[in-house]
Structure formats: structure tokens, C-alpha cells
N, C-alpha and C positions, 0 to 999 in steps of 0.2 A: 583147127588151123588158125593161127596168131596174125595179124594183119600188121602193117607198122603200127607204130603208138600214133594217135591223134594229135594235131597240132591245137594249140589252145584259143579260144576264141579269139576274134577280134581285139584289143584291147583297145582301138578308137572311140570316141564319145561319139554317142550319136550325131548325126548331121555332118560329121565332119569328114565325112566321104568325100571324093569326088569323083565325079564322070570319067570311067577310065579304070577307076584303079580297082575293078573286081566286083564294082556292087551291081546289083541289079534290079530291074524295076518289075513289077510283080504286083500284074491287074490285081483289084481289091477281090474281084471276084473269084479270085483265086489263092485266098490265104487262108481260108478255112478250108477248103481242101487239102493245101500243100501243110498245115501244120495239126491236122487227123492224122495225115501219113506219117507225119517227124512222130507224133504220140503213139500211134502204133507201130511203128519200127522199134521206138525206144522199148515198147512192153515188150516187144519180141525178141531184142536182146536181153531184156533182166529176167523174163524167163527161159532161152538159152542158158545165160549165167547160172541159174538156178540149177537147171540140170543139167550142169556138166559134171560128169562121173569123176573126175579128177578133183572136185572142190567140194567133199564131202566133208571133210575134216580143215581144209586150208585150200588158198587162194590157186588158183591154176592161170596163167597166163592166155588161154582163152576165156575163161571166165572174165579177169580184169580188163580184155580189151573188149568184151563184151559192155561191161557195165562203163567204161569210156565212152564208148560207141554210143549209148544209152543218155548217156549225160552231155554229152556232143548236142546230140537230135533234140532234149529236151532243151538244149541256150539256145539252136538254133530259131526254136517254134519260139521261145519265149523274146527274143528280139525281134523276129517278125513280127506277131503279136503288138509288142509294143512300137514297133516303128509305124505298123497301119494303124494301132489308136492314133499314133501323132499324126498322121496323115491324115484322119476321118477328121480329128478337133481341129485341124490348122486350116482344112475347108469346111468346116462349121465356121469358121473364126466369128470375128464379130460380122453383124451383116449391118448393110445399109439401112436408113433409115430415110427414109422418104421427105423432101422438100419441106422445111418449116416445120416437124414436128422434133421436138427436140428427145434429145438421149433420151435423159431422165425420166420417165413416165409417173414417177411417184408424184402423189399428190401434197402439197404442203399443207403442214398440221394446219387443223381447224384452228380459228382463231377463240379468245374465250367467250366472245358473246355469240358465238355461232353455237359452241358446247353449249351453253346455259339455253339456248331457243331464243335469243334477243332479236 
């Protein structure tokens, strides 16, 4: 049984969402669950596709909306994916740094009579 065709993803740049218009927020604790599932759904449609008695020799219309279906679930996990790396790095960002100790921690080159032992 043939489902409609899938609609294509997103074509928005990241961030450029807004509140309101479909997206949704999605505890961190909960993205390696929900994108196991997106990667097992997808293997379970490309092996459907595989066996379907109709696409032995050429494409079957369940078959292709199969492997749609498959490649759907795999953009989805893979923006998710990347939208929580950007979320984990954007609250890693830079951190504070404590009263009078400056940025830079490196220490400035030896001078020559320090290298020599003067």
C-alpha cells in the first residue's frame, strides 16, 4: 500500500525558525532516543523496499515510497543531530573567566638571557 509522496524537507537555514511556526523543542535527553528510532525506522523501510515482490527486476511504487520514507527519517535524525551539537556548543560557548585573571593564559616567549641561563 503506497502512502502520499513525502513532502521535502525543511528548506530553512538553521536558527531561522520561529516560535510558532512548527518547530519544536526537544529535551537533550531525549535526542538519542528519538534519532535510534528515526535510524531504525529508516532500516526498516530499506529492508521492506528490499523485499518487495514487485521490485525484483524494476522499481514498485511501494518500494520508492519506501526508500522516501527512509531518507525522510534519515534528514530528519541528521538535523536533529546537528541542531543539538549547536545547542550543546552554544552552552559550552566561551565561559567566564574569574576577576583579574586575564584571557590569554599563554605565557610570553622566554626572553634571550633567560634561554642562555643569565
Amino acid at each position: 500500500m503506497a502512502g502520499p509522496p513525502l513532502p521535502p524537507g525543511p528548506a530553512a537555514k538553521p536558527g531561522s525558525r520561529r516560535p510558532g511556526d512548527g518547530a519544536a523543542s526537544i529535551p537533550a535527553a531525549d535526542v538519542g532516543t528519538i534519532t535510534a528510532a528515526l535510524d531504525q525506522a529508516a532500516d526498516h523501510k530499506r529492508d521492506r523496499a528490499a523485499t518487495c515482490a514487485d521490485s525484483a527486476h524494476q522499481s514498485c511504487r511501494d518500494g520508492e515510497f519506501r526508500l522516501r520514507a527512509a531518507l525522510a527519517y534519515d534528514s530528519v535524525a541528521a538535523r536533529l543531530l546537528q541542531a543539538s551539537e549547536a545547542a550543546t556548543s552554544a552552552a559550552d560557548g566561551p565561559q567566564p573567566t574569574p576577576r583579574g585573571v586575564p584571557e590569554d593564559r599563554t605565557e610570553p616567549p622566554a626572553s634571550p638571557e633567560t634561554e642562555a641561563g643569565q
